[in-house]
C-alpha positions as CSV (number, residue, x, y, z in Angstrom):
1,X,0.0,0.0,0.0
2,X,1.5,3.4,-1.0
3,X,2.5,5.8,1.6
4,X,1.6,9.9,1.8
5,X,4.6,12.1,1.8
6,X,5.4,14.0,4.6
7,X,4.5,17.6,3.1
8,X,0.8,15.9,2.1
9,X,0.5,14.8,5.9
10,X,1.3,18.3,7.6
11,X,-1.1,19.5,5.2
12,X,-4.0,17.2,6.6
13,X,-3.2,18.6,10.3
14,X,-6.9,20.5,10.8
15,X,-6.1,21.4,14.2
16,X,-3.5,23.8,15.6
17,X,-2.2,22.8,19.4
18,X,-0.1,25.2,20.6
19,X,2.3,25.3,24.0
20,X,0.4,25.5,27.1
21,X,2.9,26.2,29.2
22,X,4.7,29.0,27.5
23,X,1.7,30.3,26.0
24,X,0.5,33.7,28.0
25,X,-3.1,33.8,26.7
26,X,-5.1,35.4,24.1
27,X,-4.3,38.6,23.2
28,X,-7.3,40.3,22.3
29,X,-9.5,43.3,22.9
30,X,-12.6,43.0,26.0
31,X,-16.2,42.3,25.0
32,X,-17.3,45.6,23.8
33,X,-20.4,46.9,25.9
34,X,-22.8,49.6,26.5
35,X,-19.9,51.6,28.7
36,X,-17.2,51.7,25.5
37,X,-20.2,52.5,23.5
38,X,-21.1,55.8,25.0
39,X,-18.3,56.1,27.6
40,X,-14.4,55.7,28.3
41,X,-13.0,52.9,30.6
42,X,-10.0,53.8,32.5
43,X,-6.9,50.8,32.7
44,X,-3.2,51.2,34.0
45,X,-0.3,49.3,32.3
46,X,1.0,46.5,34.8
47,X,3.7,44.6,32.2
48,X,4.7,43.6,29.0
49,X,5.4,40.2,27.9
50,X,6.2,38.5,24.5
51,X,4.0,35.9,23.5
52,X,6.3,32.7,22.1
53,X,4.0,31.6,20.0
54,X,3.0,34.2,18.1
55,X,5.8,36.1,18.9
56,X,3.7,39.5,19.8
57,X,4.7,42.0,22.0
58,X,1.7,41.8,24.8
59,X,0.8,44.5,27.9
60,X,-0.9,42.9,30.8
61,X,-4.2,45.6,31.9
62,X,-6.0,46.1,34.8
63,X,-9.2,47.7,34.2
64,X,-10.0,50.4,37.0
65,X,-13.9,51.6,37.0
66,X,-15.9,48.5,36.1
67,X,-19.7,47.2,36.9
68,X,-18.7,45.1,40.0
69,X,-16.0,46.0,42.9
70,X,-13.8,43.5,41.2
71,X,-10.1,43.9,39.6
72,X,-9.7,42.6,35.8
73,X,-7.3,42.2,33.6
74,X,-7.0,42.1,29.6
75,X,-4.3,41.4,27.4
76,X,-3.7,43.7,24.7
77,X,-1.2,44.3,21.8
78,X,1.6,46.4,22.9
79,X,2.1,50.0,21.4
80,X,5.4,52.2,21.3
81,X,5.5,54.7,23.6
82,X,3.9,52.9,26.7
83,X,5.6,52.0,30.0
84,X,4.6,50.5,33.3
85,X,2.0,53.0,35.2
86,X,0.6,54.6,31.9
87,X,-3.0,54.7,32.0
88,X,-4.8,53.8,28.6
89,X,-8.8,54.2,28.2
90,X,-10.7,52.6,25.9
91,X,-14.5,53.5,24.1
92,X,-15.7,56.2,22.4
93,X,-15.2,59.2,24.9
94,X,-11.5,58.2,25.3
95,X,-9.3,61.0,24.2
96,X,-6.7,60.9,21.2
97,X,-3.4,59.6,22.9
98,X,-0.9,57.2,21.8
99,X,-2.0,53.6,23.1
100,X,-6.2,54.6,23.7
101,X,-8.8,52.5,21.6
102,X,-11.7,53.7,19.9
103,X,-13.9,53.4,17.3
104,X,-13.1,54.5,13.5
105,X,-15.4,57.3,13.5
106,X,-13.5,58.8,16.5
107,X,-10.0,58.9,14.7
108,X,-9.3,61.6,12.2
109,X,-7.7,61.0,9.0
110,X,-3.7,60.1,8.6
111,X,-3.5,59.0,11.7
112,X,-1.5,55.4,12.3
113,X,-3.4,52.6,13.9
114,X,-3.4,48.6,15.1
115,X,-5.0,45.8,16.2
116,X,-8.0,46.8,14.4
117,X,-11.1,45.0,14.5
118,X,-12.0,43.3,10.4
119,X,-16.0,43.1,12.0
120,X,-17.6,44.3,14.9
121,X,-16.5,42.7,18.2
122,X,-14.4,39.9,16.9
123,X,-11.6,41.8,19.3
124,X,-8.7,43.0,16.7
125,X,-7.6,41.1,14.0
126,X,-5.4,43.2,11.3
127,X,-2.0,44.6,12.0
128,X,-0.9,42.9,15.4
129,X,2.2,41.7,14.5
130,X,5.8,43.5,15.6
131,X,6.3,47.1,14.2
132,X,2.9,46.9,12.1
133,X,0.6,49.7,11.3
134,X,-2.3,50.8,9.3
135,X,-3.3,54.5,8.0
136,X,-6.7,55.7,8.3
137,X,-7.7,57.5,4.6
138,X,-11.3,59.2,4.5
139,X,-14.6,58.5,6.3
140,X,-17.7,57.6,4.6
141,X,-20.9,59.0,6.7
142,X,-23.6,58.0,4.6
143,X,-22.9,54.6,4.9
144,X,-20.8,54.4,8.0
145,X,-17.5,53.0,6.7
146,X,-13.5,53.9,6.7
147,X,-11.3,53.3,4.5
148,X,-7.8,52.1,5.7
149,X,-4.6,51.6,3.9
150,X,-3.4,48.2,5.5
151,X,0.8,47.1,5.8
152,X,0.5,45.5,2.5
153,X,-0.3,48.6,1.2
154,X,-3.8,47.6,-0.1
155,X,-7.1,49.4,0.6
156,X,-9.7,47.6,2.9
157,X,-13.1,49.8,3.6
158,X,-14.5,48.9,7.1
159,X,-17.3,49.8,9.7
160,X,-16.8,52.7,11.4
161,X,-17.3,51.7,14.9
162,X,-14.6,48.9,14.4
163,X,-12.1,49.4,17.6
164,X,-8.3,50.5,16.7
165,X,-5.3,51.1,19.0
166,X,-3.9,54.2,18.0
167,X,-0.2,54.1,17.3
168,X,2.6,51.7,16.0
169,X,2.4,47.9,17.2
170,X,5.6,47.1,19.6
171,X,8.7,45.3,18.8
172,X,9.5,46.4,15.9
173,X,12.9,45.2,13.9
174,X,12.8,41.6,16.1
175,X,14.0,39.7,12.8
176,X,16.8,42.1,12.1
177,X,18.6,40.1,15.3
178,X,20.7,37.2,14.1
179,X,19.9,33.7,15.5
180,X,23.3,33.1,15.2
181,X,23.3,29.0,16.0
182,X,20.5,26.2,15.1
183,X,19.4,25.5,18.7
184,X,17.9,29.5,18.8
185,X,16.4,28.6,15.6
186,X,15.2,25.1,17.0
187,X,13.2,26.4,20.2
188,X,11.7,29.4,18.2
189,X,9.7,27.0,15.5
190,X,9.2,24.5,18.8
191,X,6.6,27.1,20.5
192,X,5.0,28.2,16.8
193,X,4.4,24.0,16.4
194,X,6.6,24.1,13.2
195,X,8.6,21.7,12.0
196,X,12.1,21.8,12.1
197,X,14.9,21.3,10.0
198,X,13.4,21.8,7.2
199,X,16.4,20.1,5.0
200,X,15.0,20.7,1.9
201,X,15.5,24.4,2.0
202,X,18.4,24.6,4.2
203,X,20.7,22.4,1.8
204,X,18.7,23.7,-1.3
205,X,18.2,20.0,-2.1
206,X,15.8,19.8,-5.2
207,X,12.5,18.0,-5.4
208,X,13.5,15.3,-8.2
209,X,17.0,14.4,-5.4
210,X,15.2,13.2,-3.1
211,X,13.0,9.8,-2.0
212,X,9.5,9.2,-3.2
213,X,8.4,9.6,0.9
214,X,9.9,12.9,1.1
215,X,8.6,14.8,-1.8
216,X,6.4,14.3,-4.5
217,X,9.0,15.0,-7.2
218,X,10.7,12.2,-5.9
219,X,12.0,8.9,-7.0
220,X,12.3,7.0,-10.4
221,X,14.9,5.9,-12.5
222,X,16.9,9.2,-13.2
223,X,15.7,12.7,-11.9
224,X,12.6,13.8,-13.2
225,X,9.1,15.0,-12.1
226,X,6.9,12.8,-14.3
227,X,4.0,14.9,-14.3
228,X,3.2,18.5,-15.6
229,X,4.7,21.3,-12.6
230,X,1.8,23.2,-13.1
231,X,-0.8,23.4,-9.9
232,X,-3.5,24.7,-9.4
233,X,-4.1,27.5,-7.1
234,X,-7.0,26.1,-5.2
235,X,-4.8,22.7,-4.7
236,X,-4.4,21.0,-1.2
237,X,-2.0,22.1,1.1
238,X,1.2,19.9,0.8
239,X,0.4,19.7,-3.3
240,X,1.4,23.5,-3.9
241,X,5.1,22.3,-5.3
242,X,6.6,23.4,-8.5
243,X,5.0,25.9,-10.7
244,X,1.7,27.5,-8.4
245,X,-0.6,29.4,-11.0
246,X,1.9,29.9,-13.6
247,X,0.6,31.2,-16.7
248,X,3.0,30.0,-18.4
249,X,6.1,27.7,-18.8
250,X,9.5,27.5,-20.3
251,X,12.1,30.4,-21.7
252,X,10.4,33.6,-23.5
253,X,11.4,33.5,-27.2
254,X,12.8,36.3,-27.0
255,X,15.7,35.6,-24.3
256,X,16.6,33.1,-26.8
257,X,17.3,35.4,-29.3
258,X,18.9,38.1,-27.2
259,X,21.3,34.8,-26.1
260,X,21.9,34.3,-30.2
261,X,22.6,37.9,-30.9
């Protein structure tokens, strides 16, 4: 009975388990309620951390004027500029300072945000990683959206009362550090459940080198594929190898007669 390469089988892992033990929670924004609706709620900054599996800069909260006579605490994405004791508010009252969250409306034009929220209340999904940002263009009133310009320099239009952080996301120029030796780079793909070595792309061995159980262009008499490179955008993970899309093949005529000339 034949066997499934090992690229095909981490492609058929559905579920993601990440590192309890060095994992320091989810890093996310509070359940928005009637108080960040049509007030401010007042936090102080306790710490900062650094997530290892995601490998985002985190600030540890504790909310100060809440419903019950109870102390809570949030994890948020870190912004430059903060330090331990700064107090932060959050909702729609909350004036324009550098770490504060509110809603798009609230935030004037040109102004550099993160952590911002793709739908209502699903607690900050774009531009969380180290050093990211997003620019706020125009508002739309008639139809209540924004229009952001996102770190890949597209143009998303949102909701306006999506949450933002204002200011630039922490940590920024954490892969311009050298790792220096294979055990850093061993325990940093350990906590982000990667696999590791990859030998294939450290020795730049090619596909058609290698062992029928290690890659799919592998095996056979002498070194060849066997089948067209070409796949298919829309393929399963673990069969994206070769040629992804490609709308076409081979060397342009015209190099050929640039290489004759």
């Amino acid at each position: 009975m034949g066997k499934i390469v090992k690229c095909q089988r981490k492609g058929k892992i559905g579920i993601k388990k990440y590192n309890k033990i060095k994992n320091i929670g989810q890093i996310k924004y509070r359940k928005i309620d009637n108080i960040e609706k049509y007030n401010k709620i007042k936090s102080v900054v306790i710490s900062f951390y650094i997530s290892k599996t995601s490998r985002i800069a985190a600030m540890k909260i504790k909310l100060m004027n809440c419903k019950r006579y109870k102390s809570f605490y949030e994890l948020y994405v870190a912004v430059e500029g903060l330090y331990i004791g700064k107090s932060i508010y959050s909702g729609s009252q909350a004036p324009l300072k550098i770490g504060n969250i509110l809603p798009l409306h609230k935030i004037p034009s040109g102004t550099l945000v993160c952590n911002i929220e793709e739908k209502m209340g699903d607690c900050g999904i774009i531009a969380r990683s180290n050093g990211a940002f997003a620019g706020i263009i125009n508002h739309f009133t008639h139809n209540s959206m924004t229009k952001i310009k996102l770190p890949s320099k597209n143009i998303k239009s949102l909701h306006s009362n999506c949450r933002a952080t204002i200011g630039i996301a922490a940590g920024s120029g954490r892969v311009d550090k050298p790792l220096l030796k294979a055990g850093n780079k061993l325990f940093k793909t350990k906590y982000s459940c990667k696999k590791f070595p990859k030998v294939i792309k450290i020795k730049k061995t090619r596909g058609v080198a290698t062992n029928p159980v290690d890659h799919p262009h592998g095996g056979g008499n002498h070194q060849h594929i066997g089948f067209p490179s070409t796949v298919s955008r829309r393929s399963v993970p673990g069969q994206k190898l070769g040629l992804i899309s490609a709308r076409r093949t081979g060397v342009r005529k015209i190099r050929k007669l640039m290489k004759a000339i």
